[in-house]
C-alpha positions as CSV (number, residue, x, y, z in Angstrom):
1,X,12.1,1.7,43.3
2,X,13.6,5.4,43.5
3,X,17.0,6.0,42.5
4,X,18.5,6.8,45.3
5,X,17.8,3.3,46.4
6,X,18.8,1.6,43.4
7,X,22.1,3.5,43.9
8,X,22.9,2.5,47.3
9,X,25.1,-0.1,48.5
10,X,24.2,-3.6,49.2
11,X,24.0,-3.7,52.8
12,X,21.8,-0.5,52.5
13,X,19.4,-1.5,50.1
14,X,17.7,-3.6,52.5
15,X,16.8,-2.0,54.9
16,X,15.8,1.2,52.8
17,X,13.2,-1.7,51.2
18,X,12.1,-2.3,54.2
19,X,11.0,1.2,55.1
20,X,9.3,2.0,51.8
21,X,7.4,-1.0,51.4
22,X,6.1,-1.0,54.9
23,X,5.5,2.6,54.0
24,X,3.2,1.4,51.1
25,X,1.1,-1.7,52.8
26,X,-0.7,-2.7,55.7
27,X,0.1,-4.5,58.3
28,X,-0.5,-8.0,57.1
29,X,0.2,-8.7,52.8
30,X,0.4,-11.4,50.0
31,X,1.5,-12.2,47.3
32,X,-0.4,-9.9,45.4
33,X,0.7,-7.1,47.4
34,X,4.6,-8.0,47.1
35,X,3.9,-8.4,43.1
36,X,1.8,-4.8,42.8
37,X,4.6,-3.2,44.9
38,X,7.6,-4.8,43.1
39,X,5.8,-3.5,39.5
40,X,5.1,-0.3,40.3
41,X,8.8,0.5,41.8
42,X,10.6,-1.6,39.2
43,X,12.4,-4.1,41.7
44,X,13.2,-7.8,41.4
45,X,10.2,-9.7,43.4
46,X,13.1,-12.9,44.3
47,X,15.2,-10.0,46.4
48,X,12.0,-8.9,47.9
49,X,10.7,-12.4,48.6
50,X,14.2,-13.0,50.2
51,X,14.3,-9.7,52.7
52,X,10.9,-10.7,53.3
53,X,11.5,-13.7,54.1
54,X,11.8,-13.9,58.1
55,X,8.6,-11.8,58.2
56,X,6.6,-14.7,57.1
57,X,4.1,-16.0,59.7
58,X,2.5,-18.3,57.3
59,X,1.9,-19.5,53.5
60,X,1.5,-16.9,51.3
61,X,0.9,-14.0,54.7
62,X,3.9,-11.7,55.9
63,X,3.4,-9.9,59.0
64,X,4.8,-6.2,58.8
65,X,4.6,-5.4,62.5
66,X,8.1,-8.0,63.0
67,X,9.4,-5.2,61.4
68,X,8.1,-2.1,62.1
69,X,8.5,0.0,65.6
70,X,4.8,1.1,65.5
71,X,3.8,-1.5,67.6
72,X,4.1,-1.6,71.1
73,X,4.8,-4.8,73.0
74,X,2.0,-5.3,74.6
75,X,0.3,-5.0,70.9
76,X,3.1,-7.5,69.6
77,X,1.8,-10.0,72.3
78,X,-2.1,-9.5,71.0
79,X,-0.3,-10.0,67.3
80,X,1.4,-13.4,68.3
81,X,-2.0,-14.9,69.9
82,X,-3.5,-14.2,66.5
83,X,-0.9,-15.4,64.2
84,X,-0.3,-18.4,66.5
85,X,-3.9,-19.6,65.9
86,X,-3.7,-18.9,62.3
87,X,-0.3,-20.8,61.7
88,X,-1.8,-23.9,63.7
89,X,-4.3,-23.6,61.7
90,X,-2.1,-24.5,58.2
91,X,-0.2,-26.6,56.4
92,X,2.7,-24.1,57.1
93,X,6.1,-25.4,57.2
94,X,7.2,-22.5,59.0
95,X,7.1,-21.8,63.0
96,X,5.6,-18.6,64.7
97,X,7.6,-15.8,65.3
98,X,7.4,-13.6,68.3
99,X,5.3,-10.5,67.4
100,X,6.6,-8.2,70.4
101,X,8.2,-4.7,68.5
102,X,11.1,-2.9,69.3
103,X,11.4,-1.3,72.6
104,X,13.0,2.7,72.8
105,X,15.6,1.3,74.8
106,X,16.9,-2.2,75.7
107,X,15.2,-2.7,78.7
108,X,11.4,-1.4,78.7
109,X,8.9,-1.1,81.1
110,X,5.4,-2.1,79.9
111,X,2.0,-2.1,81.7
112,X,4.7,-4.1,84.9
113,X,6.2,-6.7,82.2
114,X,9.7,-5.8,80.6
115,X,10.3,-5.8,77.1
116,X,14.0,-7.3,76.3
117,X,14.2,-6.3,73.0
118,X,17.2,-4.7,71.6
119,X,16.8,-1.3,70.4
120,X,17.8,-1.6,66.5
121,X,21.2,0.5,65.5
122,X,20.8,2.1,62.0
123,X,24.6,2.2,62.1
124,X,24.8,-1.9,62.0
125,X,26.8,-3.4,59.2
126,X,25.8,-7.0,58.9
127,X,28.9,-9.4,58.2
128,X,30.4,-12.7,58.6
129,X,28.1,-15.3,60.2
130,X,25.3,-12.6,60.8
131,X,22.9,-14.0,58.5
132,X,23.2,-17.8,59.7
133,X,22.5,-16.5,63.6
134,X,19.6,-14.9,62.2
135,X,18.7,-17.5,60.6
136,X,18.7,-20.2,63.9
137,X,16.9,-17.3,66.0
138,X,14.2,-17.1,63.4
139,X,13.4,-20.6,63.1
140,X,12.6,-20.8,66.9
141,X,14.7,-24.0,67.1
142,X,16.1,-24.8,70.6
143,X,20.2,-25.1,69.2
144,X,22.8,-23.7,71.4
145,X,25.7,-21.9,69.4
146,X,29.1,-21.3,70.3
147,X,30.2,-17.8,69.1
148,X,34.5,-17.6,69.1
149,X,36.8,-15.1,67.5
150,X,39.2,-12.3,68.8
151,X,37.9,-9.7,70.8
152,X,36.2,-6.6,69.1
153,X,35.0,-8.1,65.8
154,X,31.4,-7.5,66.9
155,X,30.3,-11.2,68.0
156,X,27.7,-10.2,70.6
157,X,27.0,-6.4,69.3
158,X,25.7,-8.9,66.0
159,X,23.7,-11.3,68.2
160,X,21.8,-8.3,69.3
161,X,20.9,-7.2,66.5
162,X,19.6,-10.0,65.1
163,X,17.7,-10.3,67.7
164,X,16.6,-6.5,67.2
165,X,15.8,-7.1,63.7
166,X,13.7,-10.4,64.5
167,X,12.3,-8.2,67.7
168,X,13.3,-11.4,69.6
169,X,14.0,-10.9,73.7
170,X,17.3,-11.3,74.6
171,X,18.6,-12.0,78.0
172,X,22.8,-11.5,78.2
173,X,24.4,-12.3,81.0
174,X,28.5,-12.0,81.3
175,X,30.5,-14.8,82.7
176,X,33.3,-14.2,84.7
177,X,35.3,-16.8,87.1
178,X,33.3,-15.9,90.1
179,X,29.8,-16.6,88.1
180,X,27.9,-19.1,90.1
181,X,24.4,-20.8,90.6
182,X,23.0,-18.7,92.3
183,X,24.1,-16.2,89.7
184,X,22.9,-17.8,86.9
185,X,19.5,-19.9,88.2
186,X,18.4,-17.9,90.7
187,X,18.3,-17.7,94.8
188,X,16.8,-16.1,97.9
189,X,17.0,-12.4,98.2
190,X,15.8,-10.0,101.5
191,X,12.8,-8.3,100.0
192,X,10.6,-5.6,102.5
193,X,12.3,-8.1,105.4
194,X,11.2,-11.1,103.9
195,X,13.4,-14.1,101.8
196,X,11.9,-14.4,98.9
197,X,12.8,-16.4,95.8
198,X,14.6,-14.3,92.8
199,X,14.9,-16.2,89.0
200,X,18.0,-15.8,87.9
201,X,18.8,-14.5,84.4
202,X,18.5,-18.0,82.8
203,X,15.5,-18.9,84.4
204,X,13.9,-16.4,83.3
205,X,15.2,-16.2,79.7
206,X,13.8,-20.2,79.7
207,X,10.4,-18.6,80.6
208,X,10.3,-15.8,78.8
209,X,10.9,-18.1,75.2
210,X,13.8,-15.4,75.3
211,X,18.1,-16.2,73.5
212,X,20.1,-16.0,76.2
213,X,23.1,-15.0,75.3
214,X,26.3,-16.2,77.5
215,X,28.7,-13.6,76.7
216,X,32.5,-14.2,77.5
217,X,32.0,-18.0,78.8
218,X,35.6,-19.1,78.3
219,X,36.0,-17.0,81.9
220,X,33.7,-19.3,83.4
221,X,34.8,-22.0,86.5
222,X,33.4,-25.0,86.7
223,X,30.8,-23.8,88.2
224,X,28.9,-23.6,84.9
225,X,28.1,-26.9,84.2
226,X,24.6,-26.3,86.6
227,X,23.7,-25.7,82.6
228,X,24.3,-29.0,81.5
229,X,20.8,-29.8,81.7
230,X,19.4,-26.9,80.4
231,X,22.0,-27.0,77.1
232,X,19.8,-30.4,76.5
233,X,16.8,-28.6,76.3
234,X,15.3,-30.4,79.3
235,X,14.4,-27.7,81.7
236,X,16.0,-27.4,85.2
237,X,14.4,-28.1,89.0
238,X,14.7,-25.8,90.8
239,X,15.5,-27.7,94.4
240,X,15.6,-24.8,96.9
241,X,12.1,-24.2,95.9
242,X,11.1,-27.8,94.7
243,X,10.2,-26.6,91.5
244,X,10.1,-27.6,87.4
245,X,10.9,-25.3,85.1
246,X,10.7,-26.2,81.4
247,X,11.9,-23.6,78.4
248,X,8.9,-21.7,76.9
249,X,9.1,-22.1,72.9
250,X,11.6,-20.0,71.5
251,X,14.4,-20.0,74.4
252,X,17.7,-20.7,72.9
253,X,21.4,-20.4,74.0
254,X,24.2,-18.3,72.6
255,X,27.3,-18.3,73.9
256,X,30.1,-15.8,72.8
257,X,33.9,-16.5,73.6
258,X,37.3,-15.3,72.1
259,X,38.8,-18.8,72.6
260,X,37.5,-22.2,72.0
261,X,37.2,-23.7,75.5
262,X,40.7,-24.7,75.6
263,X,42.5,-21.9,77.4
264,X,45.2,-19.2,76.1
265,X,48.7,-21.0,75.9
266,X,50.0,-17.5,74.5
267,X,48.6,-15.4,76.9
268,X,46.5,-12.6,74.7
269,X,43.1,-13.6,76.7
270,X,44.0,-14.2,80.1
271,X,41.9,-15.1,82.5
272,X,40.1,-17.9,80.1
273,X,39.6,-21.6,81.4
274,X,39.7,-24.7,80.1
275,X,35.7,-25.7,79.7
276,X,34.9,-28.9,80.5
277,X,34.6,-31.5,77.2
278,X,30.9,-32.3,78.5
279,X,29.9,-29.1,78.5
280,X,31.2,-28.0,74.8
281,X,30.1,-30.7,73.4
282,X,26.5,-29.5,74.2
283,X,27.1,-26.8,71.7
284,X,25.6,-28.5,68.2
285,X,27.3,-25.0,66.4
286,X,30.5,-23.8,66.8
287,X,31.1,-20.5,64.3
288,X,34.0,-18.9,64.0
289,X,33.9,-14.7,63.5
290,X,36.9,-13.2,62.1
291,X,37.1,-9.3,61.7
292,X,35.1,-7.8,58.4
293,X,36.4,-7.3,55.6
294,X,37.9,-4.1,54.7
295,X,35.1,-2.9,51.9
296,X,32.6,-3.9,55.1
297,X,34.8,-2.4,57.8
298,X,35.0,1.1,55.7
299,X,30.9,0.9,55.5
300,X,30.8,0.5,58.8
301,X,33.0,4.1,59.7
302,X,31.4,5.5,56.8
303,X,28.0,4.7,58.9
304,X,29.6,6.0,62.2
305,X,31.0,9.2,60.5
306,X,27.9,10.5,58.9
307,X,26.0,9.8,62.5
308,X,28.5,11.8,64.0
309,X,28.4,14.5,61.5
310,X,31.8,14.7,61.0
311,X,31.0,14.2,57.0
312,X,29.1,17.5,56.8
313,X,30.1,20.0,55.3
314,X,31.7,22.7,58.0
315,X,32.3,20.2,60.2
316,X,36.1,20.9,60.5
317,X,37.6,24.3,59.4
318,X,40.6,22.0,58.6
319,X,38.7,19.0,57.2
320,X,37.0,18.6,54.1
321,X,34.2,15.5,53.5
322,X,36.8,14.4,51.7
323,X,40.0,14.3,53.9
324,X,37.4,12.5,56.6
325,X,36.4,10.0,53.7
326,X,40.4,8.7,52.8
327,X,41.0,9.2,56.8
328,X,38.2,6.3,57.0
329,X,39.8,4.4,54.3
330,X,43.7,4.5,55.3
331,X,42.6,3.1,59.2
332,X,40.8,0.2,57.3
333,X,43.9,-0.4,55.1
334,X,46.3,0.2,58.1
335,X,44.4,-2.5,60.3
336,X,44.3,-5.1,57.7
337,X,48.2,-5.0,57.9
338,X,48.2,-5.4,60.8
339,X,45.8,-7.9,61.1
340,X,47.5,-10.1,58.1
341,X,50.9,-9.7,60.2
342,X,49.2,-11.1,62.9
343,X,47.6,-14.2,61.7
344,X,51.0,-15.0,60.2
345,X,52.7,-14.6,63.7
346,X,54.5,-11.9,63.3
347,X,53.1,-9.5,65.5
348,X,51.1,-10.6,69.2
349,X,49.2,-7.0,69.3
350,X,45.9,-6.6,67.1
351,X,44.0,-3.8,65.8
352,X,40.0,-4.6,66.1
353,X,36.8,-3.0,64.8
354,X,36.2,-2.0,67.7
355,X,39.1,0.4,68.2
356,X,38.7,1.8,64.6
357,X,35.4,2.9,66.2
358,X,36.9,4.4,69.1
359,X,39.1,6.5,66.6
360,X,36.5,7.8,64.5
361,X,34.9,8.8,67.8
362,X,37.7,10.3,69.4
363,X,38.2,12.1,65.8
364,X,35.0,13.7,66.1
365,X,35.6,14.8,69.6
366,X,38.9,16.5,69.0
367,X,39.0,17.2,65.5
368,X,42.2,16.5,65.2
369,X,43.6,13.0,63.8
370,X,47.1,12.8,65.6
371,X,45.5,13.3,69.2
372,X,42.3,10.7,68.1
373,X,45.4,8.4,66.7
374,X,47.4,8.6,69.8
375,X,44.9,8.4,72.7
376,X,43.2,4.9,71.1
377,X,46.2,3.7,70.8
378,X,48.2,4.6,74.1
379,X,46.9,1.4,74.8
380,X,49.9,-0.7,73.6
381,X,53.6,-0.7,75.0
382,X,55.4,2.4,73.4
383,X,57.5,0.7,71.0
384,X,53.8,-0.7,69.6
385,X,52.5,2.3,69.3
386,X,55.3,3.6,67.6
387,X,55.5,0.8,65.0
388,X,51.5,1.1,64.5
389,X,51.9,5.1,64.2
390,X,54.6,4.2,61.3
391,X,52.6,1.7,59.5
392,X,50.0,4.0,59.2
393,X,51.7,7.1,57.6
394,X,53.2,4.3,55.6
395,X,49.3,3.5,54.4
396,X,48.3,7.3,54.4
397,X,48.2,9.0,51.1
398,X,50.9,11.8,51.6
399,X,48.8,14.6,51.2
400,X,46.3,13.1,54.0
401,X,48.8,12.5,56.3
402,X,48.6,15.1,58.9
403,X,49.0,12.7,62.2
404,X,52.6,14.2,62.9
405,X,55.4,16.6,61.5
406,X,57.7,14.1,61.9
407,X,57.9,12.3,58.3
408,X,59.7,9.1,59.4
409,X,58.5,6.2,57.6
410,X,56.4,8.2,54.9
411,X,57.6,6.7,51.3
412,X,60.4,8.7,49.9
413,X,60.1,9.8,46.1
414,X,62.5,6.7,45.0
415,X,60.7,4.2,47.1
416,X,57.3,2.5,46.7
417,X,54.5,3.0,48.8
418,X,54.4,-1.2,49.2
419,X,58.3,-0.6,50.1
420,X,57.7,1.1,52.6
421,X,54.7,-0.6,54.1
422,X,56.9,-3.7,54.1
423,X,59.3,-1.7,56.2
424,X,56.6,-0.8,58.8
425,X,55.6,-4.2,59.0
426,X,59.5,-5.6,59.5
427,X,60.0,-2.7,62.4
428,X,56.8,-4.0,64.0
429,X,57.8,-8.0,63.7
430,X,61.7,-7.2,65.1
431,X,60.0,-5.4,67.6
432,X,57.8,-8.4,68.6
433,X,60.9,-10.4,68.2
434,X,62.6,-8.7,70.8
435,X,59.9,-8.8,73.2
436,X,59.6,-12.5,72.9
437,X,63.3,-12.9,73.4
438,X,63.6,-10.3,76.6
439,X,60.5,-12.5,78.2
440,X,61.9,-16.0,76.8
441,X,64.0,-17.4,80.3
């Protein structure tokens, strides 16, 4: 393997495997192929049998094309027939995969038939429960999942891209309060002046052999539980139209919330319900996604940043690679203070992945880190803001900081830089102290 692969980063390497060996084979290889390739570019065969692994349609055969985006759909379809009659064919423990290939955008338009796929986003940092999705969509199993964790720590951005990566359909459909049968199952809609029957998202993910993917269902009424039979695996009957409809092989339910079913006593996700037992208890797999880690989180900018071009060279007149690179690392530190504040109660307000990203973006837009600091995070109530603004020059290396003239809260030259940290943190908890005890009757 070349150096600058053996030199990258974990959660780089691979994909960059991926692209060279598929560079270097056929569609279809074997053993023999994986062992010639592994000699000649001096890598480990057990890490290539183990990113290889969900490509592999039967014993001893990987199929290439679950990877690649050479393939059309409709040449992905031809591909599953194929495989299909091969795998029945064996003593293969392992179930066929869908052969369609990733579509340019997420919803295609092929010969009449759409393509669900996902588009793949080079930018994707896999983390957390990533691999263990992955790992139920690939097997084919019908096994709903339960998806809960605070909001903006990529739960369904990672669905869909396992999905991408498998080149598995998805369906997604978001709940809300007024989601109802005829929402989800289908109804009668005015077509050319005539009532015709419409399938409704799940319907049609059920025929399809397609994840549906339930995204927010802690907003649901109790209007959901038309699933109930359909979480067993059973099908549905369709009664307007006196008709059966049984999943295709394949179909499986995710279902994404930032609660647990139970409701928001403390009233950070409002608007969630309290999902009937019944219904949860479908659910054989509940995982819980907390926000990456701070090494991952910094990757994950790090990707963002070099799509944006903001780590080129001449970017910024005012901005070296380098400032952009410890700007990227102070917001990870800075939100995991925040974040360890919060999950000790301190605080109610959270900094998420998500509005790191925001940042960067807004960085690259304006060029200018105090205006992407303070428009992401106008967000909170002022005194929030101010608190966050605080923490962060606390976090910022003083010769990075360039988010304000004002110098409040930076560590003088007889204090520590933890010392002063801790005194960011204390402003922010009195200040949620205070708010508690102004809404407290």
């Amino acid at each position: 393997m070349n150096t600058l692969i053996k030199n990258m980063p974990d959660d780089m390497i691979e994909e960059a495997f991926m692209e060279q060996f598929c560079q270097s084979n056929d569609r279809f290889v074997k053993r023999s192929n994986i062992a010639q390739f592994c000699q000649e570019n001096d890598f480990p065969e057990s890490k290539a049998y183990r990113f290889l692994e969900q490509y592999k349609v039967a014993r001893g055969k990987w199929d290439l094309s679950l990877y690649s985006s050479e393939y059309t759909c409709d040449e992905a379809q031809d591909a599953e027939q194929v495989t299909s009659s091969e795998t029945s064919n064996s003593n293969s423990v392992y179930p066929p995969k869908i052969m369609s290939k990733q579509a340019e955008t997420t919803v295609a338009i092929e010969d009449g038939e759409r393509c669900l796929i996902p588009q793949r986003d080079k930018n994707f940092v896999s983390f957390g429960n990533f691999s263990d999705v992955k790992k139920i969509i690939s097997s084919r199993c019908f096994y709903p999942v339960f998806i809960t964790g605070l909001s903006g720590n990529g739960k369904t951005f990672s669905i869909e891209q396992a999905c991408a990566v498998l080149k598995r359909e998805i369906v997604r459909v978001n709940i809300t309060i007024e989601t109802d049968e005829d929402d989800l199952i289908g109804g009668f809609r005015l077509k050319n002046g005539d009532t015709v029957w419409h399938d409704g998202p799940v319907v049609e993910a059920m025929k399809r052999g397609a994840i549906l993917l339930l995204d927010e269902i802690d907003l649901a009424s109790n209007k959901i539980m038309c699933l109930q039979s359909i979480l067993e695996g059973k099908g549905v009957f369709l009664k307007k139209i006196n008709q059966m409809v049984t999943p295709a092989p394949g179909f499986n339910i995710i279902a994404t919330a930032n609660t647990k079913g139970k409701g928001s006593d403390d009233g950070k996700f409002i608007g969630t319900n309290i999902l009937n037992e019944a219904f949860l208890e479908r659910f054989g797999l509940t995982f819980e996604q907390d926000y990456p880690s701070q090494a991952i989180e910094q990757s994950i900018l790090l990707k963002l940043a070099k799509d944006l071009g903001i780590l080129e060279e001449g970017w910024s007149r005012k901005y070296t690679p380098t400032n952009v690179e410890s700007f990227l690392k102070t917001l990870t530190v800075w939100a995991t203070q925040i974040r360890n504040t919060y999950r000790e109660g301190g605080i109610d307000d959270v900094v998420s992945t998500r509005r790191l990203v925001h940042i960067v973006r807004a960085f690259a837009i304006f060029a200018n880190k105090s205006k992407a600091m303070s428009v992401c995070l106008n967000r909170f109530d002022q005194e929030t803001n101010e608190a966050f603004m605080k923490l962060y020059k606390s976090c910022a290396p003083e010769s990075d900081d360039d988010t304000s003239d004002d110098t409040s809260g930076k560590a003088s030259p007889t204090n520590s830089k933890d010392a002063a940290i801790q005194d960011a943190i204390s402003r922010l908890m009195a200040h949620n102290a205070s708010a508690m005890n102004k809404t407290t009757p």
